[in-house]
N, C-alpha and C positions, 0 to 999 in steps of 0.2 A: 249295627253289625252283630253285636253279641243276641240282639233278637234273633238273625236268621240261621248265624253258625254256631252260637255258644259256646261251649265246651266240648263241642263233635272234635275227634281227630281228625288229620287232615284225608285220610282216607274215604270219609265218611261226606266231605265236601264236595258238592257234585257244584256245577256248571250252574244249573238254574237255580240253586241257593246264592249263588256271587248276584245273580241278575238280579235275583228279590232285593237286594242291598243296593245296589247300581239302581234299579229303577224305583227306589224310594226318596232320589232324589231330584231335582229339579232339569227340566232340561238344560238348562243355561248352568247348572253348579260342575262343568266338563272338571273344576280341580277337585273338588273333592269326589268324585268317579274315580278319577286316575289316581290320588291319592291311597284307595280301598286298593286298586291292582298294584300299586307299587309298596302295600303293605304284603299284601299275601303272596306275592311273586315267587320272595325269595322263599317263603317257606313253603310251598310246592319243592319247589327245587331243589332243596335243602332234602327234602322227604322221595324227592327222586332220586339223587343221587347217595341216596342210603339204601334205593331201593323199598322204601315204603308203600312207595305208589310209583304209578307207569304212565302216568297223564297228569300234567296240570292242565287243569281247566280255566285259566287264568291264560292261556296259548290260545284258547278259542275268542277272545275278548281283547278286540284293538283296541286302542289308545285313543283316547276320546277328544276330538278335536271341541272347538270354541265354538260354542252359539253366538253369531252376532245378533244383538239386544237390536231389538225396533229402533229406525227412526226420534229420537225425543218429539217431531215434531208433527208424528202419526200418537202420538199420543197422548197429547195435552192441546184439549182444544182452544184454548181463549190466551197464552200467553207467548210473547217471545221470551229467549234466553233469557235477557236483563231484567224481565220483568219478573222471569219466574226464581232468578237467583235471590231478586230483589224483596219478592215474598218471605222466600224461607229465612232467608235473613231477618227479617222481621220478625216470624214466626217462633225465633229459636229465644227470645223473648219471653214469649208466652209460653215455654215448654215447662211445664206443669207436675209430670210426672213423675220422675225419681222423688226419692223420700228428701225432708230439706236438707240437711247435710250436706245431701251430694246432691241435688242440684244445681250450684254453681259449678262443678266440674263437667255435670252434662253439658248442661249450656256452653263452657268455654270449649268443649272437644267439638263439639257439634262446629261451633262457632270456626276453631281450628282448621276444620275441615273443608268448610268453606270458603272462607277467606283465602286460603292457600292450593286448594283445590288437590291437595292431596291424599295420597290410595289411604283409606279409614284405616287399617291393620297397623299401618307405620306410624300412622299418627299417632294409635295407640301404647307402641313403644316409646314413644320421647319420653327423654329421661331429665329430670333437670340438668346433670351434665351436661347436655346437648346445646344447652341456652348457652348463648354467648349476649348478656343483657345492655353491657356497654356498647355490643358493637350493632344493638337490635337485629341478633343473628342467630336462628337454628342450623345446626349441623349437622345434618340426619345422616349418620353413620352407615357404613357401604354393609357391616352386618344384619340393618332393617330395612334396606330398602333394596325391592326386587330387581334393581341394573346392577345391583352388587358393587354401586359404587357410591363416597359420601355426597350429598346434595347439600347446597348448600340456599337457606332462603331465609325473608325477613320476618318475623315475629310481627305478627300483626297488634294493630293498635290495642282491639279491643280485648285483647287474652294477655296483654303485658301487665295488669295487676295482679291476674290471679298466677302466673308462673311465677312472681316475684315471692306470690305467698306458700308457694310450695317447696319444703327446707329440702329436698333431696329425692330421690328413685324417680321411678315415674310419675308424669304432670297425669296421667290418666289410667283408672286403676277398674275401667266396665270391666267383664268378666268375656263375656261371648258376644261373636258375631249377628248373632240371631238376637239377643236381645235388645242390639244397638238397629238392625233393621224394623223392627218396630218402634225402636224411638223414633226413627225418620219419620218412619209413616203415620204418629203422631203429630211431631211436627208438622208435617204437608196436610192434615186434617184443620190448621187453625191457619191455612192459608188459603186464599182464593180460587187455589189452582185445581182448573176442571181437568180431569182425565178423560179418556174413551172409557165405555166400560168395562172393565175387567183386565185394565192395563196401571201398571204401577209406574211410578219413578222410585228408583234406588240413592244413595249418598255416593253410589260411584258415578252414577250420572250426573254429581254436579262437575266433572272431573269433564267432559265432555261440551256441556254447558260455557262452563270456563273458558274451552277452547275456541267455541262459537266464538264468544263475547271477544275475546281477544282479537281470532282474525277478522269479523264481519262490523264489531261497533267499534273497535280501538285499533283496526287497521294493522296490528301488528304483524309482521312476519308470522308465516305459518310453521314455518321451521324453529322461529324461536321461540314461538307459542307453546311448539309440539316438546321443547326443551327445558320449557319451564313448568308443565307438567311434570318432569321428568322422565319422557321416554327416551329411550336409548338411543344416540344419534349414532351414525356411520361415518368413516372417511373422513376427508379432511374437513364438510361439515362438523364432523364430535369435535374436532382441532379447534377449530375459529370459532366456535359458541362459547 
């Protein structure tokens, strides 16, 4: 953003300066598009209603809806779900690449995410507060998690050493999103798993994965599968779950 607008006033920002910034990003990234409008919104607006300017150009630019991501199964040609959760599981083992220190945190956030199959961003808030170790229970607070409301799930086996060795704030302390999307894609380099060309898997696709796994090898309810990812239920299903 500071590339394409920099220190221009806001009179000086035209229409196809926003789109250079909007189309520098990915099709599928619709939150951070909408994010760039719902920074600059108010300050058009702010500057029209002082009379600055007579147009935001931020009014010619809808609200960018959701790309849905391909199929997992137009895109990985040689595995099923289990097989391919089954890989990177493995894989996150062998992940190599942080310096040693932090090492063992990659691997257990990776690990985290996994096992639990939940959105990467929240993971990365848990806080040792969060741990309940007696009761082998995360509480993941309604203020990190996108239903806005507390979730509540079990700590899995293999991350219960290293939370135990963490005295306080956050179990995980990566910096950026983007950094942690090429660990995965790391990780998925020391695993089996064939792609189409020029198609990726992401760490929110194991979140989907998951879901497979639940309703099609382990039978469970799809409503309670869909619950224990934590999406947002409706009605007196939200009640009864």
């Amino acid at each position: 953003m500071r590339e394409n607008i920099g220190k221009q006033k806001p009179n000086k920002i035209k229409y196809e300066d926003i789109m250079k910034i909007i189309d520098s990003f990915k099709p599928t990234q619709t939150a951070q598009k909408n994010k760039v409008l719902s920074i600059l919104n108010p300050i058009f607006r702010e500057e029209m209603r002082k009379k600055n300017i007579f147009e935001n150009p931020c009014e010619h630019i809808e609200k960018f809806k959701e790309v849905p991501r391909e199929d997992i199964s137009l895109r990985v040609l040689n595995k099923k779900p289990i097989e391919i959760i089954r890989e990177i599981y493995h894989a996150i083992d062998k992940y190599d690449y942080a310096k040693h220190k932090y090492l063992e945190m990659n691997r257990m956030y990776w690990k985290m995410c996994v096992m639990t199959a939940h959105r990467m961003g929240e993971v990365l808030q848990l806080e040792k507060s969060h741990c309940y170790l007696e009761e082998n229970k995360i509480v993941s607070p309604a203020s990190i998690t996108k239903t806005k409301e507390d979730y509540h799930f079990p700590i899995p086996d293999e991350c219960l050493d290293y939370i135990k060795s963490v005295e306080s704030g956050k179990l995980f302390t990566m910096s950026s999103s983007g950094s942690l999307y090429y660990g995965f894609q790391r990780i998925l380099q020391k695993t089996n798993i064939k792609l189409v060309e020029g198609k990726t898997l992401s760490i929110h696709d194991v979140r989907k994965l998951m879901l497979s796994i639940m309703t099609k090898d382990l039978k469970i309810d799809s409503r309670l599968a869909d619950y224990c990812l934590e999406h947002k239920q409706q009605g007196v299903i939200k009640h009864y779950l």
